[in-house]
TORRODO-797000 format. One record per residue (C-alpha): residue in one letter; x, z, y; residue number from 1; chain. Coordinates in steps of 0.02 Angstrom, whole numbers, plus 50000, padded with zeros to 5 digits. Layout:
residues N
<pt resn="A" px="X" pz="Z" py="Y" resi="NUM" chain="A"/>
...
This chain:
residues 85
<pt resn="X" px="56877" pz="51664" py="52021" resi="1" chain="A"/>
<pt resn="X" px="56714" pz="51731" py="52081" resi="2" chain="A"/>
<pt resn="X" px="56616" pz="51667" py="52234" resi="3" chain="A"/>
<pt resn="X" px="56628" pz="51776" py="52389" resi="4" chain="A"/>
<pt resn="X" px="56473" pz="51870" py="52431" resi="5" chain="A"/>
<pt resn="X" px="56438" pz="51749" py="52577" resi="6" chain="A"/>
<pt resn="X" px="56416" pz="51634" py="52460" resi="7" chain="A"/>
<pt resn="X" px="56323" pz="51707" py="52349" resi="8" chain="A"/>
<pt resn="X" px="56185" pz="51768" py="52450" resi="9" chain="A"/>
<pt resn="X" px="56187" pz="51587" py="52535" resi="10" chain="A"/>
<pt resn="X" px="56150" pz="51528" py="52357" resi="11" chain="A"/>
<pt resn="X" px="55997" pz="51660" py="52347" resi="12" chain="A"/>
<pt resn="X" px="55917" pz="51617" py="52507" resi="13" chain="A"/>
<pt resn="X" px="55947" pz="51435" py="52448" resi="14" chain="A"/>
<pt resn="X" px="55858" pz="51492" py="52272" resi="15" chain="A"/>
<pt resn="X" px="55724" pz="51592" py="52381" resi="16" chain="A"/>
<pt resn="X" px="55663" pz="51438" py="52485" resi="17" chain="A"/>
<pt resn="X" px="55650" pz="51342" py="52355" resi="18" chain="A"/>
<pt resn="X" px="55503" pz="51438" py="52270" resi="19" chain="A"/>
<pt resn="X" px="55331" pz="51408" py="52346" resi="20" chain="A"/>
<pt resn="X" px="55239" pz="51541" py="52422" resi="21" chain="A"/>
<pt resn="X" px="55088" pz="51560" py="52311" resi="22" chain="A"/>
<pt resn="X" px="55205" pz="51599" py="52174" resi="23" chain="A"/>
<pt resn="X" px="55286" pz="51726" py="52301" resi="24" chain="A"/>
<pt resn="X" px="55103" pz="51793" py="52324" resi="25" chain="A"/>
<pt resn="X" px="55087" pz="51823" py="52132" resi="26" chain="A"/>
<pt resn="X" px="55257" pz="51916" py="52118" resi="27" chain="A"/>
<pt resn="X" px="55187" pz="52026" py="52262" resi="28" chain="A"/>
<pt resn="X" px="55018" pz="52048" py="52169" resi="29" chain="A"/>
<pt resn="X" px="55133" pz="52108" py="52038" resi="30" chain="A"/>
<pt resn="X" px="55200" pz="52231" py="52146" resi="31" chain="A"/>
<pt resn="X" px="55044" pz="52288" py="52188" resi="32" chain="A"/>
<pt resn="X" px="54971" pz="52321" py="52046" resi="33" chain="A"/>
<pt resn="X" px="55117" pz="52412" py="51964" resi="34" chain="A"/>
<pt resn="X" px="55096" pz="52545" py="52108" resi="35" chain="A"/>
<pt resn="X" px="54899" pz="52552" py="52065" resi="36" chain="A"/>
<pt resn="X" px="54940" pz="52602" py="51892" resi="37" chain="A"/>
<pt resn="X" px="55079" pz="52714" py="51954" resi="38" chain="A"/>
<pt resn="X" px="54958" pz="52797" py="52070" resi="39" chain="A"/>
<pt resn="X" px="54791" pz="52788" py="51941" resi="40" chain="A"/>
<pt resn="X" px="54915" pz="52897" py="51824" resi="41" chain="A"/>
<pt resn="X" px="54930" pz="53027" py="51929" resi="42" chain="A"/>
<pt resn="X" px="54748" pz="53049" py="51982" resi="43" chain="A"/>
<pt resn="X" px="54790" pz="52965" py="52175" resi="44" chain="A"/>
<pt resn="X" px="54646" pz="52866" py="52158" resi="45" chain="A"/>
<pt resn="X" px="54653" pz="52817" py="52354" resi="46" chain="A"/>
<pt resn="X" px="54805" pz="52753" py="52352" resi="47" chain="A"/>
<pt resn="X" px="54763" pz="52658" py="52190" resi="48" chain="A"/>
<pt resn="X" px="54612" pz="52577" py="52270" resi="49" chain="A"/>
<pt resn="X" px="54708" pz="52521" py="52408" resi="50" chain="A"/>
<pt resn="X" px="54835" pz="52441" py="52291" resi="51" chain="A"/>
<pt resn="X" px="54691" pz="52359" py="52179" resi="52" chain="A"/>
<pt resn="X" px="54640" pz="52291" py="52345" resi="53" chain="A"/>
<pt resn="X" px="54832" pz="52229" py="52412" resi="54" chain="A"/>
<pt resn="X" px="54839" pz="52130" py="52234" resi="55" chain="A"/>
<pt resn="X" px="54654" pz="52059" py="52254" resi="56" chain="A"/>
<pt resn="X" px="54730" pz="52000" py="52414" resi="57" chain="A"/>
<pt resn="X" px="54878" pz="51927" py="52349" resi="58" chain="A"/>
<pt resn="X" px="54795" pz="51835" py="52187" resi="59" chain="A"/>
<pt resn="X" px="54662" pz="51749" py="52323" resi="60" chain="A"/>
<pt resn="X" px="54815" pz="51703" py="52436" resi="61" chain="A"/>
<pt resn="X" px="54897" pz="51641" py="52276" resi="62" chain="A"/>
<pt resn="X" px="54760" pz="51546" py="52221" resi="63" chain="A"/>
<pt resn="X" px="54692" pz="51471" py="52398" resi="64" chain="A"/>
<pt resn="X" px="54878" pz="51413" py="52407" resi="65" chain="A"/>
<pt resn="X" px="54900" pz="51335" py="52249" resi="66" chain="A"/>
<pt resn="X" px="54742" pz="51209" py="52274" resi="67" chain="A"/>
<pt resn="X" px="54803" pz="51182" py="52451" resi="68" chain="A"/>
<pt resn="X" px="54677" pz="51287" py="52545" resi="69" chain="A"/>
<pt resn="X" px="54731" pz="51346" py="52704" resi="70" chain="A"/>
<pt resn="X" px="54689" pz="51536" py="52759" resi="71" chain="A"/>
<pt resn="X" px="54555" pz="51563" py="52866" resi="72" chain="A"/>
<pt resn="X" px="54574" pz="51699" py="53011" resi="73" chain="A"/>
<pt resn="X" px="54517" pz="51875" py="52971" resi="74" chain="A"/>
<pt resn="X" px="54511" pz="51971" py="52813" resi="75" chain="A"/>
<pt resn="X" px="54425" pz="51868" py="52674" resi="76" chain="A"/>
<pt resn="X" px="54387" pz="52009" py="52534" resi="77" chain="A"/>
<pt resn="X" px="54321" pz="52172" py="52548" resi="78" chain="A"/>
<pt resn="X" px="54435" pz="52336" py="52527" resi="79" chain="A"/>
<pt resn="X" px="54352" pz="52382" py="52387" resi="80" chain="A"/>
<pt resn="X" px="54225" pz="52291" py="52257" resi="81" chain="A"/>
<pt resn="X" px="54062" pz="52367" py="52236" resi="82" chain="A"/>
<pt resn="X" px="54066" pz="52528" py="52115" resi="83" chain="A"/>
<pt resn="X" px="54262" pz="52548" py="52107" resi="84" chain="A"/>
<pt resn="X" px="54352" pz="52685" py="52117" resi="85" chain="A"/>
């Protein structure tokens, strides 16, 4: 009645190749800024910053992607913009 479990994660690594990686990028820009709120809540404002910066990563990977752009070597934005926290 139900597929096996083989099957069904075959199906969702069928499902997960199938979606292009920019789109992966924004999910993980998601991610990150979920945890900077998280971590701006509680007064972690390190750890916040370095989330803010994981997502500014991960929008500019999303975005390069989407037009087609391919990555150049070496870090491409800075930690942290100019007067954040």
């Amino acid at each position: 009645m139900f597929p096996s479990s083989s099957t069904v994660d075959e199906m969702a690594n069928d499902l997960l190749d199938k979606i292009p990686a920019w789109l992966k990028s924004l999910w993980d820009m998601e991610n990150e800024l979920r945890s900077a709120a998280r971590n701006g809540l509680i007064l972690r404002k390190d750890e916040a910053s370095a989330h803010l910066a994981e997502a500014r990563r991960h929008l500019e990977k999303a975005m390069n992607e989407a037009k087609g752009i391919k990555p150049a070597n070496g870090p491409q934005t800075p930690l942290r913009k100019e007067g954040e926290i």
